[in-house]
C-alpha positions in Angstrom: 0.0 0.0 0.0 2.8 2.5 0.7 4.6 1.3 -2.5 1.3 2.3 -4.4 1.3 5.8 -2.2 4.6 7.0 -3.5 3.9 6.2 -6.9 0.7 8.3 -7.0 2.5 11.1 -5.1 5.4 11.1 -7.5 2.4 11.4 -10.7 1.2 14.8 -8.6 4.2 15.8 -8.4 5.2 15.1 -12.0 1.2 16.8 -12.7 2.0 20.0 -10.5 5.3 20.6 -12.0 4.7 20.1 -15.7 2.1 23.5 -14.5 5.3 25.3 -13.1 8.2 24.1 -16.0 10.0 21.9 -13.6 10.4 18.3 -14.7 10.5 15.4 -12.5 11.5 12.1 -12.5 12.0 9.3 -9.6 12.9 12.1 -6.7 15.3 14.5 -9.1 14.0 17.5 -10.0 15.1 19.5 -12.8 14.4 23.1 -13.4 13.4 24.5 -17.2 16.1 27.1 -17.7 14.1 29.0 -20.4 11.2 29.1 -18.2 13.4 30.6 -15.7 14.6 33.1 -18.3 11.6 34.3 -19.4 11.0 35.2 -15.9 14.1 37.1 -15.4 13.8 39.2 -18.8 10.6 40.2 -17.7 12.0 41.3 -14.2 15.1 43.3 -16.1 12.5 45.1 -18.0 10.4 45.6 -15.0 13.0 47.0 -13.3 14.7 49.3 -15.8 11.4 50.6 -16.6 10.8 51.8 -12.4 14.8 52.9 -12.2 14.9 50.6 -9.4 19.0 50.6 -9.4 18.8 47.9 -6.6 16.2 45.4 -8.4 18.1 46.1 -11.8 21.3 44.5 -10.3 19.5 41.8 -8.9 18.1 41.3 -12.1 21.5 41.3 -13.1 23.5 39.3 -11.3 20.4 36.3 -11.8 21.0 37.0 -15.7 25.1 35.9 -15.1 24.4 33.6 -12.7 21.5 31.9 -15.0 23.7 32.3 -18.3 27.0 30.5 -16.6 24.0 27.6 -15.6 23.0 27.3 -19.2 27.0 26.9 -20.2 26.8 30.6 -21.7 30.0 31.5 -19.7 31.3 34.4 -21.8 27.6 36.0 -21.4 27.5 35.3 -17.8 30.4 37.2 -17.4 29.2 40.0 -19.3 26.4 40.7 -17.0 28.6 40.1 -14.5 30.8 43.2 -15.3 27.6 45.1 -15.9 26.5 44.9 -12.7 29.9 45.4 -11.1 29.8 48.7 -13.3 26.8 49.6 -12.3 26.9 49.3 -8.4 30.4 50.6 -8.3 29.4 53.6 -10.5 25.8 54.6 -8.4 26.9 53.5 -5.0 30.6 53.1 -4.4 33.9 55.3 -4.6 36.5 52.5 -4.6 35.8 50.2 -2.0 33.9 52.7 0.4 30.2 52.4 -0.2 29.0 56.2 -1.0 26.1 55.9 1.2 27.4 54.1 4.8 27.4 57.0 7.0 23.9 58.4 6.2 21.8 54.8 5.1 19.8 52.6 7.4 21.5 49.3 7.3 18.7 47.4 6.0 19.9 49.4 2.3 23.7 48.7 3.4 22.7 45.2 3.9 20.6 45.0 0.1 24.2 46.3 -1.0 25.7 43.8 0.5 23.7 40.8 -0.5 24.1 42.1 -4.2 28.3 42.3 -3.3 28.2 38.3 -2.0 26.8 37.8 -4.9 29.3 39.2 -7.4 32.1 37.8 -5.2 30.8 34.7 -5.3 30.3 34.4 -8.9 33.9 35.9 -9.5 35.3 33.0 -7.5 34.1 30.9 -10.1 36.7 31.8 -12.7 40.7 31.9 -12.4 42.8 34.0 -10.9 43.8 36.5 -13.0 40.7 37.4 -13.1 40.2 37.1 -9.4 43.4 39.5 -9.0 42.0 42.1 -11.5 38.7 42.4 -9.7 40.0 42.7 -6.1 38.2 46.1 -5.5 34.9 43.8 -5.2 35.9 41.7 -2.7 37.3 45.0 -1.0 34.5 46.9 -0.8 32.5 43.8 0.1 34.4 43.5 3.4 34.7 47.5 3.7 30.9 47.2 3.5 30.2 44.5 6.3 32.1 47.1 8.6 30.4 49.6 7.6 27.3 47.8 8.8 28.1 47.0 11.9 28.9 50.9 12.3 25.5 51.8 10.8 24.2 49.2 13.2 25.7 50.5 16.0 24.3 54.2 14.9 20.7 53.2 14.8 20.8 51.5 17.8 
């Protein structure tokens, strides 16, 4: 009876995800990448069309992140170095985050999760380009500091 249980769990399953893109089979899941990426375009465009500077990198670092999934690793990287550009350009002078002595630190902490991201997806790839792009891990731990400053301002 359980035996028969599981198999008509893993055919709702299978039903409920065929609705959502995801494919299933035994207990793998696999996610539809061009599901995903219609998704994401449609945020981008979202999010260029508000000038929400802090949903367009979002939007931004899922595009490199997405495009380095689908094997597309010279893309990846490309919207990789625009949303380096674009935080470093509206937000930072060198490693010092513009804003950290006047935000609250729930925006320093939106900077920061964006920051984890780009170092994390720059530790993906060698070192010489590690070694060029040292200025993001920089201001990613100049920003934690700045945090805990900002945390210890509002408190």
């Amino acid at each position: 009876a359980q035996h028969e249980r599981g198999g008509s769990d893993r055919r709702r399953r299978a039903s409920s995800s065929a609705k959502t893109g995801a494919s299933v089979s035994g207990d793998d899941a696999f996610i539809n990448l061009a599901r995903v990426e219609e998704a994401a375009a449609l945020a981008l465009e979202s999010a260029v069309d508000e000038l929400d500077p802090m949903l367009v990198l979002q939007c931004l670092m899922n595009f490199a992140e997405l495009r380095y999934l689908q094997g597309k690793i010279a893309t990846g990287l490309a919207f990789w170095v625009e949303c380096r550009d674009v935080l470093f350009e509206c937000f930072m002078e060198g490693p010092r985050c513009l804003l950290a002595d006047a935000a609250p630190p729930g925006f320093l902490e939106k900077l920061l999760h964006v920051l984890k991201r780009l170092v994390r997806f720059l530790l993906c790839f060698d070192k010489e380009l590690i070694n060029q792009n040292m200025h993001v891990v920089d201001a990613f731990l100049q920003l934690q500091l700045s945090i805990t400053t900002a945390r210890e301002r509002h408190a």
